[in-house]
MDTraj code that builds the backbone (N, CA, C; nanometers):
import mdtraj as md
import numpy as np

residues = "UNK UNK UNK UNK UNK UNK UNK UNK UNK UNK UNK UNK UNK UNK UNK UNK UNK UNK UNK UNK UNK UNK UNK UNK UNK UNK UNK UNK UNK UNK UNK UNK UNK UNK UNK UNK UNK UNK UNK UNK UNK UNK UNK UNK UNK UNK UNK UNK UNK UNK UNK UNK UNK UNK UNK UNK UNK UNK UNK UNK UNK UNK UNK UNK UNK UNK UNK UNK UNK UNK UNK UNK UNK UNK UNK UNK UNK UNK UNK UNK UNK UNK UNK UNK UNK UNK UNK UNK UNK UNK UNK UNK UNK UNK UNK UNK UNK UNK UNK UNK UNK UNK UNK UNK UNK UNK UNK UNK UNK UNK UNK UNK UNK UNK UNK UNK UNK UNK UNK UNK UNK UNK UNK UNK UNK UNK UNK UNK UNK UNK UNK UNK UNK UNK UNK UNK UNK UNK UNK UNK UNK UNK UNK UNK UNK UNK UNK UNK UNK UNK UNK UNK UNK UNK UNK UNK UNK UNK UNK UNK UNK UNK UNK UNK UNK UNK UNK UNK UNK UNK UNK UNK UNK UNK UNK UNK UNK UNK UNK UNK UNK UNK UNK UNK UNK UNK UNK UNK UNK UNK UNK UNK UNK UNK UNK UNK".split()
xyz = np.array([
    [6.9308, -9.0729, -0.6344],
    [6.8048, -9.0870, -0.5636],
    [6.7768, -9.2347, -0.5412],
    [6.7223, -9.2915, -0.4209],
    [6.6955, -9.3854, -0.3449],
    [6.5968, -9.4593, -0.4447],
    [6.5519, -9.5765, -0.4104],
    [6.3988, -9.6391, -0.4728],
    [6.2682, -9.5239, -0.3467],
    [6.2040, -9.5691, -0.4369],
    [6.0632, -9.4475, -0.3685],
    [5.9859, -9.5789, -0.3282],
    [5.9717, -9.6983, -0.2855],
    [5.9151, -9.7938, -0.2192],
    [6.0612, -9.8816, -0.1343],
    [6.0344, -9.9106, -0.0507],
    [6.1390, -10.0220, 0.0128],
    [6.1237, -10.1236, -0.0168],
    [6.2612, -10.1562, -0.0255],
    [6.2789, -10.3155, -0.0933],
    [6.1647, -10.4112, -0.0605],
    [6.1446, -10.4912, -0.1557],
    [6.1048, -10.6184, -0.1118],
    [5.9514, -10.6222, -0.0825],
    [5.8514, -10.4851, -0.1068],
    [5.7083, -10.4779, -0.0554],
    [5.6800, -10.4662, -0.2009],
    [5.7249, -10.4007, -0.2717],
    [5.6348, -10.3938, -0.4399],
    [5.7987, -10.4088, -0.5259],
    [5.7531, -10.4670, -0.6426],
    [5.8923, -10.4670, -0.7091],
    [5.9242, -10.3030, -0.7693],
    [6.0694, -10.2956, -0.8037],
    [6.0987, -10.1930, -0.8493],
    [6.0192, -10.1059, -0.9196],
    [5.9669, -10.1937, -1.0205],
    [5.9249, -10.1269, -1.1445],
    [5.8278, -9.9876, -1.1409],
    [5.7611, -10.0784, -1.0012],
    [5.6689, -9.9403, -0.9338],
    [5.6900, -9.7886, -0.8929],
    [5.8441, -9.8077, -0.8960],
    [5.9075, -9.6463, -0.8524],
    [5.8297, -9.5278, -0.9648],
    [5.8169, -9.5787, -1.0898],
    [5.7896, -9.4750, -1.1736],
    [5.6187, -9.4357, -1.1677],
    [5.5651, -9.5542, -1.0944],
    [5.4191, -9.5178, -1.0811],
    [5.4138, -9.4243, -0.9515],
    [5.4936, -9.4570, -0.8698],
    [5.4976, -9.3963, -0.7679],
    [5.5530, -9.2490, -0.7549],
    [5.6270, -9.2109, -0.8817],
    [5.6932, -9.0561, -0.8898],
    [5.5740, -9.0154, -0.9656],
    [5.5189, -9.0705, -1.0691],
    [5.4358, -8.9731, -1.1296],
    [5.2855, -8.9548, -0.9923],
    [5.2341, -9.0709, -0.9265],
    [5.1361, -9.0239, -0.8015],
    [5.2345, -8.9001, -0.7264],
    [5.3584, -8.8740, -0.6535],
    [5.3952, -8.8045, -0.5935],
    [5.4238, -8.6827, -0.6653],
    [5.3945, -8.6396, -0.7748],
    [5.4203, -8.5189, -0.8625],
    [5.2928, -8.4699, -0.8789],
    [5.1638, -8.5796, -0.8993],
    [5.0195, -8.5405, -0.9297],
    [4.9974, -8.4668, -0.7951],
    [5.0012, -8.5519, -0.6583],
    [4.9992, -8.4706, -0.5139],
    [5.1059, -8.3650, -0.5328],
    [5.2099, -8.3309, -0.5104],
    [5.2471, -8.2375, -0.5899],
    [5.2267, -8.0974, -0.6377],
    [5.1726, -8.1606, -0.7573],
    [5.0533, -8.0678, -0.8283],
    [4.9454, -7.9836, -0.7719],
    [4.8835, -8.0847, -0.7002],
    [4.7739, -8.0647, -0.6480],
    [4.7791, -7.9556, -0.5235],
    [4.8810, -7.9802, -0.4270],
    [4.8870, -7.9033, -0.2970],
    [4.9805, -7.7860, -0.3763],
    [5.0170, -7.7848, -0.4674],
    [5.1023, -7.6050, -0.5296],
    [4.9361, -7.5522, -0.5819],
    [4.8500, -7.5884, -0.6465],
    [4.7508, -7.5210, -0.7178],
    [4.6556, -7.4546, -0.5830],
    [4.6203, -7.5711, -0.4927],
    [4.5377, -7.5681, -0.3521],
    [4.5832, -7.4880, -0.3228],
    [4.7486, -7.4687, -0.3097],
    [4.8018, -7.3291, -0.2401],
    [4.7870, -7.2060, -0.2732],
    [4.7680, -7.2185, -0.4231],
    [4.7332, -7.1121, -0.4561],
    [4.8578, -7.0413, -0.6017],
    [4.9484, -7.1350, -0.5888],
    [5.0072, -7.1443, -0.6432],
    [5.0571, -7.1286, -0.7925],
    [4.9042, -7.1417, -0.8602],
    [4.8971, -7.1322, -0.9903],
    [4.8749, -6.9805, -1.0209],
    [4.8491, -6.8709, -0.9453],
    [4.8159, -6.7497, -0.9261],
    [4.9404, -6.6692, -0.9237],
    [4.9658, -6.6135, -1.0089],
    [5.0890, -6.5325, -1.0287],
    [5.0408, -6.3731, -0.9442],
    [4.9248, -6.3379, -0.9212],
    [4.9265, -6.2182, -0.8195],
    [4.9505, -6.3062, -0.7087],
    [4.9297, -6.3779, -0.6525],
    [4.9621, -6.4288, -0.5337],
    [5.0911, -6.4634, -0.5201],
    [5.1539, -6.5052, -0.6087],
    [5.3253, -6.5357, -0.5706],
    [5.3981, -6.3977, -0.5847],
    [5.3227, -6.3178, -0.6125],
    [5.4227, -6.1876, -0.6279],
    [5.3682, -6.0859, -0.5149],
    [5.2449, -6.1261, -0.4443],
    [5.2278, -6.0483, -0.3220],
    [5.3228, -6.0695, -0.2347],
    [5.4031, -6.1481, -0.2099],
    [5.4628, -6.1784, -0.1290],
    [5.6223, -6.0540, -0.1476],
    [5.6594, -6.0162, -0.2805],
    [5.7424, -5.9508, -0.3363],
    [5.6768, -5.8097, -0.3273],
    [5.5206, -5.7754, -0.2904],
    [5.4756, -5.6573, -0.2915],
    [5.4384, -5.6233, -0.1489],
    [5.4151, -5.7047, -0.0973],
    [5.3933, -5.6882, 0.0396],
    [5.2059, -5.7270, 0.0927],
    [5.1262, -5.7415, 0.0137],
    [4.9844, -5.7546, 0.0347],
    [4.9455, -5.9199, 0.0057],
    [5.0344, -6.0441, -0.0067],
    [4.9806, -6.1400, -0.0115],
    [5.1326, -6.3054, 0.0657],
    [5.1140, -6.3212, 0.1700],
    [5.1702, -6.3711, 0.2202],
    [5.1980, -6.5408, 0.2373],
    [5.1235, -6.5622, 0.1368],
    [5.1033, -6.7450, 0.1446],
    [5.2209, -6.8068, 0.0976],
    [5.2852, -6.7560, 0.0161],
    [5.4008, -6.8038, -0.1135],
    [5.5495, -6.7967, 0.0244],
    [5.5549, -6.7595, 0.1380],
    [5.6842, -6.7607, 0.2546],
    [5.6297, -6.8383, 0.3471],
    [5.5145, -6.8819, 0.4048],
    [5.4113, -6.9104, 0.5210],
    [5.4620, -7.0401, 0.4015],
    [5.4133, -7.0951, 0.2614],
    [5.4158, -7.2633, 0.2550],
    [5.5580, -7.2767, 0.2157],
    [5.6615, -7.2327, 0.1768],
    [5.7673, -7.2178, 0.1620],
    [5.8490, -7.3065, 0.3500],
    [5.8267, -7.1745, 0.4335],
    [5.8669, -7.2206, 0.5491],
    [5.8109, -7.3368, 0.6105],
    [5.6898, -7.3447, 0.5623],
    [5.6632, -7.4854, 0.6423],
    [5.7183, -7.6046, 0.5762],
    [5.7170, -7.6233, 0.4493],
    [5.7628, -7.6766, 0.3663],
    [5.9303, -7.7028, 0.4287],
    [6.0042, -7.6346, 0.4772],
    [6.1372, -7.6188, 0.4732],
    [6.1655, -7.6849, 0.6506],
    [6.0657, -7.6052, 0.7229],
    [6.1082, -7.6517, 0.8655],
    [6.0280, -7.7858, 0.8440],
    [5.9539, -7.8570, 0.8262],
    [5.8845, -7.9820, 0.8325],
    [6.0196, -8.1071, 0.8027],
    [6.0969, -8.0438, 0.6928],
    [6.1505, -8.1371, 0.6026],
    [6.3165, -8.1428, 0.6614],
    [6.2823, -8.0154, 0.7105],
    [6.4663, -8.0450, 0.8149],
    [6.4525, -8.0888, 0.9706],
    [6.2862, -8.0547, 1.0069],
    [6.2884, -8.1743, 1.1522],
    [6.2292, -8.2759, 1.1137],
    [6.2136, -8.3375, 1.0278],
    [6.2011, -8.5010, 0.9263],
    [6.2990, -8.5486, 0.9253],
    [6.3867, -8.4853, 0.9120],
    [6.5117, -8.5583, 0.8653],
    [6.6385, -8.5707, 0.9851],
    [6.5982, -8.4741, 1.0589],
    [6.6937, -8.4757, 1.1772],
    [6.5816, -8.6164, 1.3048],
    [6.4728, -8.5974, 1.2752],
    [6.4219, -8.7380, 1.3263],
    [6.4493, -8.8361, 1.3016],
    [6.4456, -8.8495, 1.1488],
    [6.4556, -8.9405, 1.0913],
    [6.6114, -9.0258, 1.1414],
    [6.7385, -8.9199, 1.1388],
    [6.8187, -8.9429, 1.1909],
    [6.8750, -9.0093, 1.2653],
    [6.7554, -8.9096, 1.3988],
    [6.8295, -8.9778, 1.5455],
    [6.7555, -9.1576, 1.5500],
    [6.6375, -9.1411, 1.4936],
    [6.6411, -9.2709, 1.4826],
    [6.6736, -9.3691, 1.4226],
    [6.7549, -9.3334, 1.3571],
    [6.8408, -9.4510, 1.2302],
    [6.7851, -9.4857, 1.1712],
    [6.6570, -9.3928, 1.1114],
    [6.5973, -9.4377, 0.9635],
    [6.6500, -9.4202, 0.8498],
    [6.7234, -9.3052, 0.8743],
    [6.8450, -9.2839, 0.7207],
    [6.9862, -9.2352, 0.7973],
    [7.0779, -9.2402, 0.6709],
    [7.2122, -9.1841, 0.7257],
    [7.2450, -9.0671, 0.6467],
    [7.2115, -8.9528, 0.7239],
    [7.2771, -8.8543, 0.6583],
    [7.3756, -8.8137, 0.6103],
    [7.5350, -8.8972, 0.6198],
    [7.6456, -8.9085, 0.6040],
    [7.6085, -8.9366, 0.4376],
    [7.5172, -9.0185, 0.3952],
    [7.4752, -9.0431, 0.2564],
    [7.4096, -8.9396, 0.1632],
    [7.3668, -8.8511, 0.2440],
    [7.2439, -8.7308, 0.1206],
    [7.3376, -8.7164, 0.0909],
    [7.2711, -8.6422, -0.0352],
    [7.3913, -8.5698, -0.1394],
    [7.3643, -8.4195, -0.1248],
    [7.4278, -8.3531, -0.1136],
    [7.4874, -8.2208, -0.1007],
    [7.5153, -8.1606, -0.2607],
    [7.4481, -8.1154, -0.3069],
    [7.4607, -8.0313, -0.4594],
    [7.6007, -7.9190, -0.4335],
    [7.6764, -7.9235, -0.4962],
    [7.8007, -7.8282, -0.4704],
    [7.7525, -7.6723, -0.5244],
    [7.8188, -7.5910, -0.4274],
    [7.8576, -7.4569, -0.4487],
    [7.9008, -7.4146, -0.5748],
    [7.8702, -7.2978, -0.6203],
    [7.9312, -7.3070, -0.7689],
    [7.8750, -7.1175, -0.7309],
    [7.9369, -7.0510, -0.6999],
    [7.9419, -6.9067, -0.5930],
    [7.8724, -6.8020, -0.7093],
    [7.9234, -6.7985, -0.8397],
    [7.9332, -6.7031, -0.9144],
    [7.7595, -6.7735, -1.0105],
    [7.7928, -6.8965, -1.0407],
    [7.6701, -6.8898, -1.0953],
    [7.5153, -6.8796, -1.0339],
    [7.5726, -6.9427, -0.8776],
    [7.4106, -6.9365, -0.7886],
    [7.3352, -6.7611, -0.7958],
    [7.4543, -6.6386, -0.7796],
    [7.4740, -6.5526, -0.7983],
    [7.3963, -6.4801, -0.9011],
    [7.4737, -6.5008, -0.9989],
    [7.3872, -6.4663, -1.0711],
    [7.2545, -6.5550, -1.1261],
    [7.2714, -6.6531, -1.1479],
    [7.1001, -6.6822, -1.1534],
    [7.0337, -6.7106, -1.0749],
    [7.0233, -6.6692, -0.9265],
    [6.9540, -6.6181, -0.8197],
    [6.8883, -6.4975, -0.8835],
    [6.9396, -6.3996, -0.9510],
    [6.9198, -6.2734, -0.9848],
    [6.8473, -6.2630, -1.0805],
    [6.8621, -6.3359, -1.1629],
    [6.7858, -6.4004, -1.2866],
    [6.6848, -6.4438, -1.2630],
    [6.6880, -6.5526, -1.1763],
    [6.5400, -6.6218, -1.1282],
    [6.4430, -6.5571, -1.0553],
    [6.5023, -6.4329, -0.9559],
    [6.4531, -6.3507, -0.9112],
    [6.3967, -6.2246, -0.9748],
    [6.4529, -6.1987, -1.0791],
    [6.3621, -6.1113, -1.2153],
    [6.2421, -6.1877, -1.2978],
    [6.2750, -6.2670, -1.2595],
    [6.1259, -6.3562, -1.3728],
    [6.0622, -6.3607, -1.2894],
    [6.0924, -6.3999, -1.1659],
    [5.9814, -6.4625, -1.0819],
    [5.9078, -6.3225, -1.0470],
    [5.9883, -6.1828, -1.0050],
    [5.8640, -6.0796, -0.9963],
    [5.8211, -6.0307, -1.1117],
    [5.9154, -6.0447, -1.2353],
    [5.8411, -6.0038, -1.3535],
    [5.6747, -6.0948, -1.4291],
    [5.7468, -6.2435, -1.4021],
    [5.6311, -6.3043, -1.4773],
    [5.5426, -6.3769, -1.3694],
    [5.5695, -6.3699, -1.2417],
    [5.4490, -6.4258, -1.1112],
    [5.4942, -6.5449, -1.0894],
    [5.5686, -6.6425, -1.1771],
    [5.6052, -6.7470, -1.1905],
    [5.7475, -6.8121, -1.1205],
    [5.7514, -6.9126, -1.1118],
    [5.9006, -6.9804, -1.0973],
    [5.8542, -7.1220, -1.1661],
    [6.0148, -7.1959, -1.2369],
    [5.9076, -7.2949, -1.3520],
    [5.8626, -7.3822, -1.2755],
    [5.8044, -7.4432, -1.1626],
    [5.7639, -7.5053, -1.0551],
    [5.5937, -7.4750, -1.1183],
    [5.5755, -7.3508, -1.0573],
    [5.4337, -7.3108, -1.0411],
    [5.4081, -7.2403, -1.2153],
    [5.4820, -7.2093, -1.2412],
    [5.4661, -7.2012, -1.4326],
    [5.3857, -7.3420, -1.4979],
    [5.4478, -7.4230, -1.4493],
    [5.3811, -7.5833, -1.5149],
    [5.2643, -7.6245, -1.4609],
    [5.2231, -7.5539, -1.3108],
    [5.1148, -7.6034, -1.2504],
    [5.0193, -7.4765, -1.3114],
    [5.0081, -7.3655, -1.3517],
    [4.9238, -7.2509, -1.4013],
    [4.9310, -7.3232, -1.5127],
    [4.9905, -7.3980, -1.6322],
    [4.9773, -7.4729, -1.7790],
    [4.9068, -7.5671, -1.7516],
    [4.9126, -7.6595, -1.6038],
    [4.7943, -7.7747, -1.6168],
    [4.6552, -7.7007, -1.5976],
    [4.6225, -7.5919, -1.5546],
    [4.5156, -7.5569, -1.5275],
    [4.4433, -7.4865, -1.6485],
    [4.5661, -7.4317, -1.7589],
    [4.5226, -7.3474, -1.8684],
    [4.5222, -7.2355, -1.8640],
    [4.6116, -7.1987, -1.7704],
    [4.6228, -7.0453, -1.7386],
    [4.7250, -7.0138, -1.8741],
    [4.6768, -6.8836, -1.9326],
    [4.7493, -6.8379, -2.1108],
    [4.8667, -6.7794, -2.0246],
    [4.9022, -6.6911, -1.9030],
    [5.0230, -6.6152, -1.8431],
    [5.1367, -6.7192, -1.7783],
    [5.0863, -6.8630, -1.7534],
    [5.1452, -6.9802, -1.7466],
    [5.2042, -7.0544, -1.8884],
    [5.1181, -7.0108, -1.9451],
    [5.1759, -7.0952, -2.0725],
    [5.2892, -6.9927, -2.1493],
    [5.2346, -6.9142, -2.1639],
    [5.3482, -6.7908, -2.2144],
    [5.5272, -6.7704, -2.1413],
    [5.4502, -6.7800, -1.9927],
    [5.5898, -6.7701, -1.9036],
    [5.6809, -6.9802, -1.9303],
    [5.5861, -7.0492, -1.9569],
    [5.6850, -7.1520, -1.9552],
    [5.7548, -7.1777, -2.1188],
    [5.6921, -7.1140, -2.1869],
    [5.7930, -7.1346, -2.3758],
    [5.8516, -7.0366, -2.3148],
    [5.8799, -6.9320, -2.2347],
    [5.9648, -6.8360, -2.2224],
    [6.0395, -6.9378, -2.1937],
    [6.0443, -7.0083, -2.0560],
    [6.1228, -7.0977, -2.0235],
    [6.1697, -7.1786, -2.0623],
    [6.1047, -7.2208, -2.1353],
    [6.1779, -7.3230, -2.2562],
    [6.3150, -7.2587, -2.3564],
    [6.2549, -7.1611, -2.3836],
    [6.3853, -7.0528, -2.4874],
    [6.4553, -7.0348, -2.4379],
    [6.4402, -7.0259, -2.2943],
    [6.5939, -6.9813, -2.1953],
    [6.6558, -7.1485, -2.1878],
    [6.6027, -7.2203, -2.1672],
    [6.6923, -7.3661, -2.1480],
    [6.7907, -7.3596, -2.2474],
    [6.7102, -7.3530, -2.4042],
    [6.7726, -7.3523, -2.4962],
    [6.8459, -7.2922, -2.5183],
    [6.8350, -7.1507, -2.5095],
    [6.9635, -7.0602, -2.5627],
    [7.0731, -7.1167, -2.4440],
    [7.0265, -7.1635, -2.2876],
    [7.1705, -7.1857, -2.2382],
    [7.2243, -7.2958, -2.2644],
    [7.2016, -7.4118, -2.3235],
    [7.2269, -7.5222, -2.3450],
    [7.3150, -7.5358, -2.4673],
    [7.2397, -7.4004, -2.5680],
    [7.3413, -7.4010, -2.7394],
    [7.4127, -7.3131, -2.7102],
    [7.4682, -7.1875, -2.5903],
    [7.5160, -7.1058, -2.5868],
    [7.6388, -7.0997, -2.4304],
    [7.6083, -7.3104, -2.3939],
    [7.7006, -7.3159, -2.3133],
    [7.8703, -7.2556, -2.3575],
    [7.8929, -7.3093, -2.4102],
    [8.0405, -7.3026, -2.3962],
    [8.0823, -7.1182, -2.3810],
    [8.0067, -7.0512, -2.4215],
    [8.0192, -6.9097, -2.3941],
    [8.0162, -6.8554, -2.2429],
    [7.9194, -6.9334, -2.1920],
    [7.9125, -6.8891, -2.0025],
    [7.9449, -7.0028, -1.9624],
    [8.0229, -7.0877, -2.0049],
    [8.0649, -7.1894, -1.9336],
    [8.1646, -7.1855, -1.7933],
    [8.2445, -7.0451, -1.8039],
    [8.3379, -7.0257, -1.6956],
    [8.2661, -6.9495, -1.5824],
    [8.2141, -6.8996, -1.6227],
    [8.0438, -6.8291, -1.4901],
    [7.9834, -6.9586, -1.4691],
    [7.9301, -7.0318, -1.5746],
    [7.8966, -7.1568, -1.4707],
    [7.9653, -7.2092, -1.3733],
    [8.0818, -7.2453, -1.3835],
    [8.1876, -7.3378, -1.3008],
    [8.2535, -7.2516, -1.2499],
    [8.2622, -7.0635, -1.2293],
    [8.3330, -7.0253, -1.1685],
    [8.3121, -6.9914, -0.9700],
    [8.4081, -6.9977, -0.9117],
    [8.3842, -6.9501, -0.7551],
    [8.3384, -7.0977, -0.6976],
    [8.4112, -7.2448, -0.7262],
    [8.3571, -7.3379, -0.6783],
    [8.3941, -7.3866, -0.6003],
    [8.2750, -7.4254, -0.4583],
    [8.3317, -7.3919, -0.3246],
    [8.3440, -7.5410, -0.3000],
    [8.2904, -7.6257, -0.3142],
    [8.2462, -7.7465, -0.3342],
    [8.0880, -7.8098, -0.2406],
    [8.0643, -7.9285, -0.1761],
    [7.9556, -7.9374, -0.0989],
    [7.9499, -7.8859, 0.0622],
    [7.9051, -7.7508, 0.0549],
    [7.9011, -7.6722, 0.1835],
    [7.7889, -7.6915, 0.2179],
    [7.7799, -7.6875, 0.3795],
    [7.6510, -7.6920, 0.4046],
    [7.6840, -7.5320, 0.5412],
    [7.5498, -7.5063, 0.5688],
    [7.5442, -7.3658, 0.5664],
    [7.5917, -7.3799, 0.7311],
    [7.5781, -7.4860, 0.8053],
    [7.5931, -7.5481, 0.9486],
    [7.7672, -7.5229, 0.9464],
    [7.8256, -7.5851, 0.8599],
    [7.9281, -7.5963, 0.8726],
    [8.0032, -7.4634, 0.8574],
    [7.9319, -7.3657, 0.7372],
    [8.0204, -7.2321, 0.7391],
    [8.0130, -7.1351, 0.8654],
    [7.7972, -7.1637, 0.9561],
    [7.8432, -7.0885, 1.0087],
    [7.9203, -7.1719, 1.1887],
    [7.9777, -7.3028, 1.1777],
    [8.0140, -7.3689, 1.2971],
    [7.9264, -7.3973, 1.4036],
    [7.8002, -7.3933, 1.3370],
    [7.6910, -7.4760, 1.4828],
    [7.6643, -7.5950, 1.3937],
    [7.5808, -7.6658, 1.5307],
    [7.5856, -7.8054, 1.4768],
    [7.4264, -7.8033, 1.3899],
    [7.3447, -7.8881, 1.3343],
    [7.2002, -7.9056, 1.2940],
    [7.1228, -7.8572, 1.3468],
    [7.1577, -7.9365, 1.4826],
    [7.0372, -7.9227, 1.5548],
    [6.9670, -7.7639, 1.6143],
    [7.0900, -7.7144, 1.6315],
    [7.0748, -7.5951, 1.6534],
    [7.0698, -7.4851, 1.5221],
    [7.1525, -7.4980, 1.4492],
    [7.0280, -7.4592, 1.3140],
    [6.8845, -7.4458, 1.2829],
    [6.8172, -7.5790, 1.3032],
    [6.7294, -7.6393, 1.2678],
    [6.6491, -7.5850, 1.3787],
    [6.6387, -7.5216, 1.4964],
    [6.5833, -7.4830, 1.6197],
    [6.5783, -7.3509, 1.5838],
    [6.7120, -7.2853, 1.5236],
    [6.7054, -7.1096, 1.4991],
    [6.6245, -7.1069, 1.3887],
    [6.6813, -7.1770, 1.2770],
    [6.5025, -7.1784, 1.1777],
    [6.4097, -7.1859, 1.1891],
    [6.3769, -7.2693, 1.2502],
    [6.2431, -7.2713, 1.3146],
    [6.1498, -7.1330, 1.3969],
    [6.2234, -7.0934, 1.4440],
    [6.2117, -6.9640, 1.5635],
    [6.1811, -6.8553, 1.4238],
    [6.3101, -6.8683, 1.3255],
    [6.2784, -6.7408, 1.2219],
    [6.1579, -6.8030, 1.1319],
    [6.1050, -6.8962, 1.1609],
    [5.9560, -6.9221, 1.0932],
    [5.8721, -6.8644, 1.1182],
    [5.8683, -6.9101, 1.2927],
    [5.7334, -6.8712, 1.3515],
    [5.7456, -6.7167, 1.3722],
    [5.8921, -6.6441, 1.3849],
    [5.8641, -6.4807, 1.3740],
    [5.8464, -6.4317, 1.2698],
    [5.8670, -6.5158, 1.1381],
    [5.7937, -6.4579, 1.0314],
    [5.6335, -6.4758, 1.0155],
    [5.6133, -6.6005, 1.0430],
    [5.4424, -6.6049, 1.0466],
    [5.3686, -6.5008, 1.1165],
    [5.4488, -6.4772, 1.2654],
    [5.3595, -6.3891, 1.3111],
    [5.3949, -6.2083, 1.2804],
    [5.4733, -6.1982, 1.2141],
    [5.4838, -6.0465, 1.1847],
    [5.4317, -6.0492, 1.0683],
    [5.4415, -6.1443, 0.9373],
    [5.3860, -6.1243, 0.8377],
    [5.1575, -6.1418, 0.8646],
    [5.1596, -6.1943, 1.0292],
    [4.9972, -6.2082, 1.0040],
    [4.9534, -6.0401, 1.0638],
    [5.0764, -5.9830, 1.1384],
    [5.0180, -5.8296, 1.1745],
    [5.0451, -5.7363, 1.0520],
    [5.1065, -5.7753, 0.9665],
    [5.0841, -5.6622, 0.8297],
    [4.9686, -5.7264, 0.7371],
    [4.9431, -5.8432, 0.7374],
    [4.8070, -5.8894, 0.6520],
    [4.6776, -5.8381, 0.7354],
    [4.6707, -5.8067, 0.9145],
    [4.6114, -5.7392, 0.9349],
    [4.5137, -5.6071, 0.8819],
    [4.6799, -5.5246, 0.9023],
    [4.7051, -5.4368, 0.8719],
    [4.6911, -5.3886, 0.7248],
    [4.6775, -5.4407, 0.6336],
    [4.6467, -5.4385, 0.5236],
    [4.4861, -5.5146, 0.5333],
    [4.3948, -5.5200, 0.5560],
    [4.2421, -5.5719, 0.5755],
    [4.2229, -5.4650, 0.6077],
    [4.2445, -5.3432, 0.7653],
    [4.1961, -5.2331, 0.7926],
    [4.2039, -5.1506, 0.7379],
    [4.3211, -5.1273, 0.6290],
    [4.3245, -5.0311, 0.5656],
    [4.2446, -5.0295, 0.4261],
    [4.2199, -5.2131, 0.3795],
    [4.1700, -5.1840, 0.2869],
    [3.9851, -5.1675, 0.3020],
    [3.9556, -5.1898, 0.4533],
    [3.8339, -5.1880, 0.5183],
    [3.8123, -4.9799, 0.5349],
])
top = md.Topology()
chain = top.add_chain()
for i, resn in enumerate(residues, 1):
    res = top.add_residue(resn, chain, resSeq=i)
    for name in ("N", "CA", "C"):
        top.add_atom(name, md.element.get_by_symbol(name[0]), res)
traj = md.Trajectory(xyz[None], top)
């Protein structure tokens, strides 16, 4: 990761004042969202509460036409991001994993830590859960160590598997945003009349 100020306007040292302000904002726009609300992150998994895909996607298309701007104008070089590698079998399964907690306990540890700043007890409970799971995988590596590292594809990016370029990615995402916004606002409708 980069310095979080550009050279030469504040000295270094400031990066760390500057991650903990960008974590407090942060904070702040996951709780605003609503975020700290474990019925609300799991409406989205039930079908009656839609905010948790609506800030997700914006979140996602904002930050990939940021960066493809950012691009064309030679504010950064994308040849430089880093690309987190493929690792097939473990995304796999703890996709599956993460996806059982998250409809079991409302949570993901993101919004688990933001329901603990607020004092929510179903936040605090779900994050020592989380904590016990670090632990047991951390003392119980060498046992799933070959599921960790197995099926490793290396740094894929999803452009490249399926042979279009960004930009056009980044245009079809977009499109599957706005047809999710607007089909998910005729079943939130649809769910008001019925509950009217």
């Amino acid at each position: 990761m980069g310095p979080l100020i550009p050279m030469g306007i504040i000295p270094d040292q400031w990066n760390s004042v500057m991650a903990v302000l960008i974590g407090v904002a942060f904070g702040f726009v996951l709780e605003s969202s609503g975020f700290s609300s474990s019925r609300k992150i799991v409406g989205l998994f039930y079908g009656y509460d839609f905010t948790v895909l609506r800030v997700f996607f914006t979140a996602a298309v904002t930050t990939a036409v940021g960066l493809a701007y950012f691009s064309y104008v030679g504010w950064i070089d994308m040849s430089l991001a880093y690309i987190h590698p493929t690792y097939l079998t473990a995304a796999i399964v703890g996709g599956l994993i993460m996806g059982l907690g998250f409809i079991t306990g409302g949570f993901c540890p993101g919004t688990s830590l933001c329901a603990v700043a607020i004092g929510k007890i179903d936040g605090i409970i779900f994050t020592i859960g989380l904590m016990l799971g670090i632990f047991i995988f951390s003392e119980g590596y060498p046992v799933w160590e070959g599921l960790y590292n197995g099926n490793y594809l290396g740094s894929v990016k999803v452009t490249e598997s399926l042979g279009i370029s960004d930009n056009l990615f980044i245009f079809l995402f977009a499109v599957m945003a706005l047809a999710a916004f607007y089909v998910t606002s005729l079943i939130g409708r649809r769910i008001k009349e019925v509950n009217y």
